[in-house]
C-alpha positions in Angstrom: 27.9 -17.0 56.6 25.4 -15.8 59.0 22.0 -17.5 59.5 19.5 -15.6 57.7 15.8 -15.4 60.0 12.9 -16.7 57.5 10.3 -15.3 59.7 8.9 -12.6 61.7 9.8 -14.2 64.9 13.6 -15.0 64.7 14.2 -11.5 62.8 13.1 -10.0 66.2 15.3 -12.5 68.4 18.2 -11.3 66.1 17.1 -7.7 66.6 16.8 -6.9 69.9 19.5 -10.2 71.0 22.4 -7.8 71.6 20.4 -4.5 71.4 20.9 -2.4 75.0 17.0 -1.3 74.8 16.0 -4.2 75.4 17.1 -4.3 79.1 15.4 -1.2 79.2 12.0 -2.3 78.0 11.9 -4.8 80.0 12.3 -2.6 83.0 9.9 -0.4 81.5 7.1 -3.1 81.5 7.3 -4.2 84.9 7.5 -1.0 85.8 4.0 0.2 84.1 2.7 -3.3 85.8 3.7 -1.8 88.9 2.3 1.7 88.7 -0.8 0.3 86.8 -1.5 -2.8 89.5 -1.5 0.3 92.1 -3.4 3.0 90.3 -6.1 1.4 88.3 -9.4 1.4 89.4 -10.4 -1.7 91.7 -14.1 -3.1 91.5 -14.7 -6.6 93.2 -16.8 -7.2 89.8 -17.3 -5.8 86.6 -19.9 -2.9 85.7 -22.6 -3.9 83.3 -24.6 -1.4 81.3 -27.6 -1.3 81.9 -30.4 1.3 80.5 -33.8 2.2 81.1 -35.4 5.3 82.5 -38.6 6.2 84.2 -41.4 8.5 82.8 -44.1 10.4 85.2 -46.9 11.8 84.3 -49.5 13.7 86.4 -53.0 14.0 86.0 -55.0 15.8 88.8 -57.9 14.1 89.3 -57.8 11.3 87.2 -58.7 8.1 88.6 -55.9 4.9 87.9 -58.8 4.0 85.2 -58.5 6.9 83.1 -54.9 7.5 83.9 -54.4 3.5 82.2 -56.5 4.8 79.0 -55.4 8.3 78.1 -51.5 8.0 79.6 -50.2 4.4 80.4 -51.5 2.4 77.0 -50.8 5.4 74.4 -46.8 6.2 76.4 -46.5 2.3 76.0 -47.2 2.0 72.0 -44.9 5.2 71.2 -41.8 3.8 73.4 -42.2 0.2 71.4 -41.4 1.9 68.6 -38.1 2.4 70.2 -35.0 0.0 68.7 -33.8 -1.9 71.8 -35.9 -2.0 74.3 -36.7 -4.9 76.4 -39.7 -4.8 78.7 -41.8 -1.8 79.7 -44.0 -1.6 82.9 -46.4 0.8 83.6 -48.4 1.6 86.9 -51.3 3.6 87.0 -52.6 5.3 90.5 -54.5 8.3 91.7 -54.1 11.7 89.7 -50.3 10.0 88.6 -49.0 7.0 86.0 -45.6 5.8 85.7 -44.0 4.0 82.6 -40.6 2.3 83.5 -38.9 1.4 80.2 -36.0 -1.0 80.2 -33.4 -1.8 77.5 -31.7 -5.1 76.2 -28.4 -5.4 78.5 -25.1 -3.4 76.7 -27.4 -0.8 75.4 -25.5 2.5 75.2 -26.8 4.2 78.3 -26.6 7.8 77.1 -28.4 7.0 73.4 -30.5 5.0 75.6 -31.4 8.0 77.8 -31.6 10.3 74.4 -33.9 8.0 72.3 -36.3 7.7 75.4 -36.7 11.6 75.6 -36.7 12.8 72.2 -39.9 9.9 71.8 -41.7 11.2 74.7 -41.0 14.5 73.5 -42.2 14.1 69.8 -45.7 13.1 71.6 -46.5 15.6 73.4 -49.2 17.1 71.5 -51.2 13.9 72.0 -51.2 14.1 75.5 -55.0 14.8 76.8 -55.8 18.4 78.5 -55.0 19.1 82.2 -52.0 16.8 81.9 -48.7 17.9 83.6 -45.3 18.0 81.2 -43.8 14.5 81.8 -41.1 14.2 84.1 -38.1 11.9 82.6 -35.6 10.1 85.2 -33.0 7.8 83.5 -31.8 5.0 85.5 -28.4 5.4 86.1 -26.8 2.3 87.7 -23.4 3.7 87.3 -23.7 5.9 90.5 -27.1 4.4 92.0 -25.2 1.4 93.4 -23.2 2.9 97.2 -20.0 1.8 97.5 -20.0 2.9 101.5 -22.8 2.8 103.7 -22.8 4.3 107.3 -25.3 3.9 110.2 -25.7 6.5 112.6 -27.3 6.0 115.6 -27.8 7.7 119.4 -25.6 5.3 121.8 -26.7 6.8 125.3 -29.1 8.8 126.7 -28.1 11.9 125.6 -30.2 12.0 122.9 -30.2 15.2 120.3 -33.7 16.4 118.5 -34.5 15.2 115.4 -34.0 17.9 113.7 -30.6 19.0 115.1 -29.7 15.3 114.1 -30.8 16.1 110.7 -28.7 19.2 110.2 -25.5 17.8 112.1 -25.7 14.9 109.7 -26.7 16.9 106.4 -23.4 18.7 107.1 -21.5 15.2 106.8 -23.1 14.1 104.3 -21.9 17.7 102.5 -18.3 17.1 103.2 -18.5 13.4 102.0 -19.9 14.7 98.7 -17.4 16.6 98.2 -14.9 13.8 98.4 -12.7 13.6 94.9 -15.0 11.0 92.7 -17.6 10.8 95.2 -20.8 11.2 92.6 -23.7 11.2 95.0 -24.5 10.5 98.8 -27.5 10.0 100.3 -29.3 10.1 104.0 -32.0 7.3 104.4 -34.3 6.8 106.9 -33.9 10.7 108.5 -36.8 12.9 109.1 -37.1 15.9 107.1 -37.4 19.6 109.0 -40.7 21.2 108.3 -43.1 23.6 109.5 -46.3 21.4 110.9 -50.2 23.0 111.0 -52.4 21.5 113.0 -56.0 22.6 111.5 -59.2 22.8 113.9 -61.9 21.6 112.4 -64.4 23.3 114.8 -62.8 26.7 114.0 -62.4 26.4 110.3 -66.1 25.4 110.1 -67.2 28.6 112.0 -65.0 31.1 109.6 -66.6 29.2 106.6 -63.8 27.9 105.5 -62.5 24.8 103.7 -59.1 23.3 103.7 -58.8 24.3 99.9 -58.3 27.5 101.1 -55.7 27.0 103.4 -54.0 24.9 101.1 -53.7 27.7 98.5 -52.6 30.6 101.0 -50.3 28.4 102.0 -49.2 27.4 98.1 -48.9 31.2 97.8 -45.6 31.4 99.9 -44.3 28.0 99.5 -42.2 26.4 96.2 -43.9 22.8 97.2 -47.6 22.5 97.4 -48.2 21.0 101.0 -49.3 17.5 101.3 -52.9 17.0 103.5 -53.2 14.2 105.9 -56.5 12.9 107.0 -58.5 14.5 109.9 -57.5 13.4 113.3 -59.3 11.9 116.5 -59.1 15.4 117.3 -61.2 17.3 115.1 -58.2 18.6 113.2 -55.9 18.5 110.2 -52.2 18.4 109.5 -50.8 20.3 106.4 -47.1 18.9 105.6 -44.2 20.2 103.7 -44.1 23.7 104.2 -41.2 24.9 103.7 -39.1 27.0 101.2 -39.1 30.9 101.6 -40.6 30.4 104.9 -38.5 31.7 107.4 -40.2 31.3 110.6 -43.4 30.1 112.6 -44.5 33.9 112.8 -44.6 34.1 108.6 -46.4 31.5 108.3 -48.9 32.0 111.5 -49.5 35.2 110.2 -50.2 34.4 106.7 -53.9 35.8 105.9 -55.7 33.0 104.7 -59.4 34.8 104.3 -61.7 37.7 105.0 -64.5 38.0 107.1 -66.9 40.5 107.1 -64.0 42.9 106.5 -61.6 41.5 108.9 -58.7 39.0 107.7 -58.5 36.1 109.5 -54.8 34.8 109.9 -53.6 31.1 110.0 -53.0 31.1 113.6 -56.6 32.0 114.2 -57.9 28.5 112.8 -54.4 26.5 113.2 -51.2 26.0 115.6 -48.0 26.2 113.9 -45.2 24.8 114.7 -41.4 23.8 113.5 -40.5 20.4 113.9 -40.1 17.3 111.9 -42.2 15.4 108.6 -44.6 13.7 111.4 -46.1 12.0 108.6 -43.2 10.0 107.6 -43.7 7.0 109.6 -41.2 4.8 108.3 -38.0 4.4 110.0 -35.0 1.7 109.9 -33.3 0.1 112.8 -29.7 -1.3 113.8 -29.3 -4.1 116.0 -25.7 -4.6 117.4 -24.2 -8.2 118.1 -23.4 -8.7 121.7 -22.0 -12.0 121.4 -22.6 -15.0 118.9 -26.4 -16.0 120.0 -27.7 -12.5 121.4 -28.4 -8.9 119.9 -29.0 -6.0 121.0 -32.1 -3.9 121.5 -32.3 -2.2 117.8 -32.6 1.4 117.9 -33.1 3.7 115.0 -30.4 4.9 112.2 -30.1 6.9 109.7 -27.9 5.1 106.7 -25.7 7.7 104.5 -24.6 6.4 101.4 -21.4 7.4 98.8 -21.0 6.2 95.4 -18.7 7.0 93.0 -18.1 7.8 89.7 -17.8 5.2 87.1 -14.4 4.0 86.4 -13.3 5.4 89.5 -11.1 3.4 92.4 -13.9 1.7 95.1 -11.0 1.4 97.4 -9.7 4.6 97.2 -12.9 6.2 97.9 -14.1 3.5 100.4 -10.7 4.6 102.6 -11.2 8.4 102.0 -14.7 8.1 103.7 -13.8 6.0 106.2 -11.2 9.0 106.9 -13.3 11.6 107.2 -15.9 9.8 109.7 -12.8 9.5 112.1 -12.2 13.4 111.7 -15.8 13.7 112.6 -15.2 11.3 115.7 -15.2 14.5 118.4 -18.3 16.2 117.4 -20.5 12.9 116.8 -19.6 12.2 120.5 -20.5 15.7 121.3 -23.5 15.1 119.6 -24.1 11.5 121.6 -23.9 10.0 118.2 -21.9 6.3 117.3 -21.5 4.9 113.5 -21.1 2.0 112.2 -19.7 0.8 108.4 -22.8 -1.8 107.5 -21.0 -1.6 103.8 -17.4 -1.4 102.1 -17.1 -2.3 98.8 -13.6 -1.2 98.5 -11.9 -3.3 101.4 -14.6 -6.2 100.0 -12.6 -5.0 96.1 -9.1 -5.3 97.5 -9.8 -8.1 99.4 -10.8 -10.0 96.3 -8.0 -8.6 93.9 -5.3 -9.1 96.6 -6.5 -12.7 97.0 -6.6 -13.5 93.1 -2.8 -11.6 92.7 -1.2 -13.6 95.8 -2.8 -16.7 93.1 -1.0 -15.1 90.7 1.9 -15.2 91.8 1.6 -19.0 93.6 1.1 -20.3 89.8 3.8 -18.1 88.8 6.3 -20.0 90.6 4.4 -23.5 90.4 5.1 -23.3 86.6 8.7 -22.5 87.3 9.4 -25.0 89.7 7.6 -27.9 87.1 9.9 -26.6 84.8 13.1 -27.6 87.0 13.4 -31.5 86.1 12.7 -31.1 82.6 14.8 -28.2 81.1 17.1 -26.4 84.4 16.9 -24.1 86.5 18.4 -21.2 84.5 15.9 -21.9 82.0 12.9 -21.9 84.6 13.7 -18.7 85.3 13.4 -17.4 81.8 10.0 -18.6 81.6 8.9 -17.1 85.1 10.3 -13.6 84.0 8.7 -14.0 80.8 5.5 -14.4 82.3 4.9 -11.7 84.7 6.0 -9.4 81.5 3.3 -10.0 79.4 0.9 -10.1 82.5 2.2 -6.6 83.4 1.8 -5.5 79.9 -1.7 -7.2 79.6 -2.6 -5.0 82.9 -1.2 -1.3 81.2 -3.6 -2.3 78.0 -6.3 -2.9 80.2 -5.9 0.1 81.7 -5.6 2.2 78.7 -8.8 1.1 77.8 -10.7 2.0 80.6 -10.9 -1.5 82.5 -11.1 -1.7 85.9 -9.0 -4.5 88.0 -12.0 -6.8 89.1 -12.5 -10.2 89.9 -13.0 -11.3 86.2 -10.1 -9.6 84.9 -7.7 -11.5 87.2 -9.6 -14.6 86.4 -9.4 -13.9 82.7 -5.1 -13.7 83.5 -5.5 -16.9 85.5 -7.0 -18.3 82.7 -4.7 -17.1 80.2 -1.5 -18.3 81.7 -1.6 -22.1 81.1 -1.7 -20.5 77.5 0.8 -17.7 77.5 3.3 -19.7 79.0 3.6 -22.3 76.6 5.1 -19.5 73.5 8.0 -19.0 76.1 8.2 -22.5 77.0 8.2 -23.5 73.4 11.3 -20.8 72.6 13.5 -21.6 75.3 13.3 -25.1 75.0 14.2 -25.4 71.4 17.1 -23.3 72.6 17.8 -25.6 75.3 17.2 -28.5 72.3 19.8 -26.6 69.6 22.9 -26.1 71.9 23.0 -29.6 72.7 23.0 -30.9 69.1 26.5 -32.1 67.6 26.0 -30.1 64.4 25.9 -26.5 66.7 29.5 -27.2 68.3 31.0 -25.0 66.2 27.6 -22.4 66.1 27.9 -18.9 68.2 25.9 -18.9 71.2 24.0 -15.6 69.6 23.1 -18.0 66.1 21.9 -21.0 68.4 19.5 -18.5 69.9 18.8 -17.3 66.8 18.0 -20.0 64.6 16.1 -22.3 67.3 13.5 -19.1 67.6 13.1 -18.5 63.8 12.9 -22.4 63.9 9.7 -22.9 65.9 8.0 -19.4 64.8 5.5 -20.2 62.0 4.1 -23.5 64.3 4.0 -21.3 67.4 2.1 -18.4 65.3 -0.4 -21.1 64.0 -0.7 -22.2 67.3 -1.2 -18.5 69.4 -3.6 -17.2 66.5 -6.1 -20.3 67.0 -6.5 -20.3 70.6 -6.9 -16.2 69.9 -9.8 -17.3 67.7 -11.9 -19.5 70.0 -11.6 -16.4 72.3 -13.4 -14.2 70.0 -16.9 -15.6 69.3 -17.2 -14.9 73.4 -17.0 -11.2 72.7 -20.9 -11.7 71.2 -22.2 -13.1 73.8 -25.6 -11.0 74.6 -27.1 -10.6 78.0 -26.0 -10.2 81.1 -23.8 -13.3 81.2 -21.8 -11.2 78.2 -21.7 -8.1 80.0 -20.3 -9.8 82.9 -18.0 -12.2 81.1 -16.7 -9.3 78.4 -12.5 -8.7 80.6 -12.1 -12.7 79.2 -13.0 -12.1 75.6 -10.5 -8.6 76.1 -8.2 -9.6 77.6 -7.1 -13.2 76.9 -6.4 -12.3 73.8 -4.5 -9.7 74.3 -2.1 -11.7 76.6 -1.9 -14.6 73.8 -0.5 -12.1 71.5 1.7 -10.0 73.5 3.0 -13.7 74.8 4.1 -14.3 71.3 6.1 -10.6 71.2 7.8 -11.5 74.7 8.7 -15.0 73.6 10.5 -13.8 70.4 11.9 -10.5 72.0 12.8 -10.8 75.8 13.0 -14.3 75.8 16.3 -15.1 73.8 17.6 -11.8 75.2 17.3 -13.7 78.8 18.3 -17.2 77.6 21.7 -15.1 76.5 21.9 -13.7 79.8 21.1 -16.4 82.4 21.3 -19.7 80.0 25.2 -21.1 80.3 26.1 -22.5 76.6 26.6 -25.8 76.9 28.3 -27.7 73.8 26.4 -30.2 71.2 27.0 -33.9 71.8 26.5 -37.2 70.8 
């Protein structure tokens, strides 16, 4: 009479023992591994949500005093009344006040971002008079963080104006963008193109005229209300940021900024005009270049583009794709006397790190089979190192399924899972190995050994795998950063411990058929 399984786990060794699929699932498994090990999103760490926004209000001529009474304080009591959040800030300066809320870490960001308008919103009738509608600017760390950053900078003496420099590297930047899963790119440290006026005092103070005035002829042309410096050793004035529907130094010069006694006066009669660069921007970054291990360089200025990505997307796939495109660019930046460097990769810096934790992998792959050598044979060593890949393949495709990325905490969550995973296999094959060497199986089919020895060890092994799944679990409500961070263990190591008890029940008596060589029961 044939051995009748009394448990889950030797009715699926007797199911799928002689069943031709199961060749085929296997297969299939390491061949989603595969595909998923090369298409998943890479991240040399884990992203951690984190929420907050920023809310500016403006206040024309309010002093930081009354800006802290009537805006800060009152913005600050109505946000606290907001479930979730952490710490808020607020800064208080001339004729503007800024409240930077933050959230408790693994706050959703977009009910984060939709709780902190519709409170600001639901005050706005007790904002004071003369007060500017608030401006809103959610923190969004998903695409705030570059994954590439480039330095360009002139490396001879054929040096291009600023503002050429500015437009040949706005139209990178524009192409980069446009990069699949690129989300943003910016240029740091470049001077803006804009039309400059240089005010004379002397003459303005003969039309009778005040800078007021200029300011709102000029306001009357131009989107942006231009920014006024402070007079000069000269006995003149520089108006910034005109730009806009400007189209050249003769609309502007020719802007009528007054009448007097009948005659207009024009901008050019009290001002020079001219198209150039944000003069007043006097901050700029600088490169030095290594010349050997105790020297650098003279440092001369850059400009720094950066790319990030979308969230969820592949760092090293974008990293390369950017990298790409600089080298088609190579011809015109050296007709342009321009050199780059890459001060920041974080997709070679991902690979690096997930290549270096698989080529682990695989070392403790085959460190586990060769222990297993002395003690049970080599045919049964190699069950156990098939086994194990399979439910670190399938691990990888659930992962992925759920919108994981491959990081540095995921692989460590599968190095830490495979002292445990290993053991369900282990466990299986050698009670098989146990069985067929027992007198009373002489006479015992090969396929009821198999059989029997699995169903034999299943309830213990269940017991086992579901309690070391448990003290996984209570690391899932860890709060925090630290939980944030930590979250691939609590998601993944259990997973791996479960799918470790399908293999070890399915694919491992199906291999012990097929590589183990019966050997009969003795003494």
């Amino acid at each position: 009479m044939p051995y009748q399984s009394q448990n889950i786990a030797g009715r699926l060794a007797q199911t799928f023992l002689n069943n031709p699929l199961t060749m085929v699932m296997a297969i299939s498994i390491f061949l989603l591994g595969y595909i998923t090990l090369n298409i998943a999103p890479r991240e040399e760490d884990p992203q951690i949500e984190v929420s907050g926004g920023s809310i500016i209000v403006m206040m024309p001529g309010a002093s930081p005093e009354a800006i802290t009474n009537v805006i800060i304080k009152p913005l600050e009591r109505r946000i606290r009344e907001i479930k979730g959040v952490e710490h808020i800030y607020g800064t208080a300066m001339n004729n503007v006040g800024m409240v930077n809320v933050q959230y408790l870490i693994g706050e959703n960001r977009e009910d984060s971002n939709l709780k902190l308008y519709d409170k600001v919103m639901q005050n706005m009738d007790s904002l004071p008079q003369g007060v500017k509608p608030p401006l809103i600017k959610p923190f969004d760390i998903d695409i705030d963080i570059p994954v590439v950053t480039v330095a360009f900078y002139q490396k001879n003496s054929k040096k291009q104006g600023t503002v050429e420099q500015y437009h040949f590297l706005r139209e990178i930047q524009q192409e980069i963008n446009a990069i699949d899963n690129v989300s943003k790119s910016t240029l740091k440290g470049v001077h803006h193109p804009q039309f400059n006026i240089k005010v004379d005092l002397d003459k303005l103070s003969g039309y009778h005229l005040s800078i007021g005035q200029i300011s709102q002829s000029v306001q009357a042309i131009a989107n942006n209300a231009p920014n006024i410096d402070t007079a000069s050793s000269d006995s003149s004035i520089i108006v910034f940021g005109v730009q806009n529907s400007i189209e050249d130094i003769d609309d502007l010069s020719n802007l009528i900024v007054a009448q007097y006694r009948g005659s207009p006066i024009y901008l050019k009669n009290v001002a020079t005009v001219e198209y150039s660069y944000d003069i007043q921007n006097f901050q700029s970054s600088q490169i030095a270049m290594r010349e050997d291990n105790n020297t650098f360089d003279t440092p001369v200025n850059q400009v720094t583009l950066t790319v990030s990505k979308l969230k969820g997307t592949n760092a090293v796939y974008i990293a390369e794709n950017v990298i790409e495109k600089l080298k088609e660019k190579k011809t015109d930046l050296n007709e342009m006397g321009i050199a780059y460097i890459v001060t920041r990769n974080y997709g070679l810096r991902a690979d690096e790190a997930v290549s270096e934790l698989i080529h682990h992998l695989v070392i403790t792959i085959a460190i586990i089979g060769l222990i297993l050598i002395p003690f049970l044979g080599w045919r049964e060593s190699l069950v156990v190192s098939i086994a194990v890949p399979m439910i670190l393949a399938t691990t990888l495709f659930i992962a992925y399924m759920s919108g994981q990325t491959i990081n540095r905490i995921t692989l460590f969550a599968f190095l830490l899972s495979l002292g445990l995973i290993v053991d369900d296999a282990i466990i299986v094959i050698e009670n098989i190995h146990r069985r067929m060497h027992l007198k009373e199986s002489e006479d015992q089919s090969f396929d009821e050994v198999i059989v029997e020895a699995t169903d034999e060890i299943g309830p213990s092994t269940n017991i086992a795998t579901i309690a070391i799944i448990l003290t996984m679990v209570p690391m899932a409500f860890v709060g925090g950063m630290m939980g944030q961070f930590m979250k691939p263990i609590p998601l993944n190591v259990p997973v791996a411990l479960a799918i470790s008890l399908l293999v070890a029940y399915v694919f491992t008596p199906y291999l012990a058929k097929k590589l183990i060589k019966r050997a009969k029961g003795k003494d």
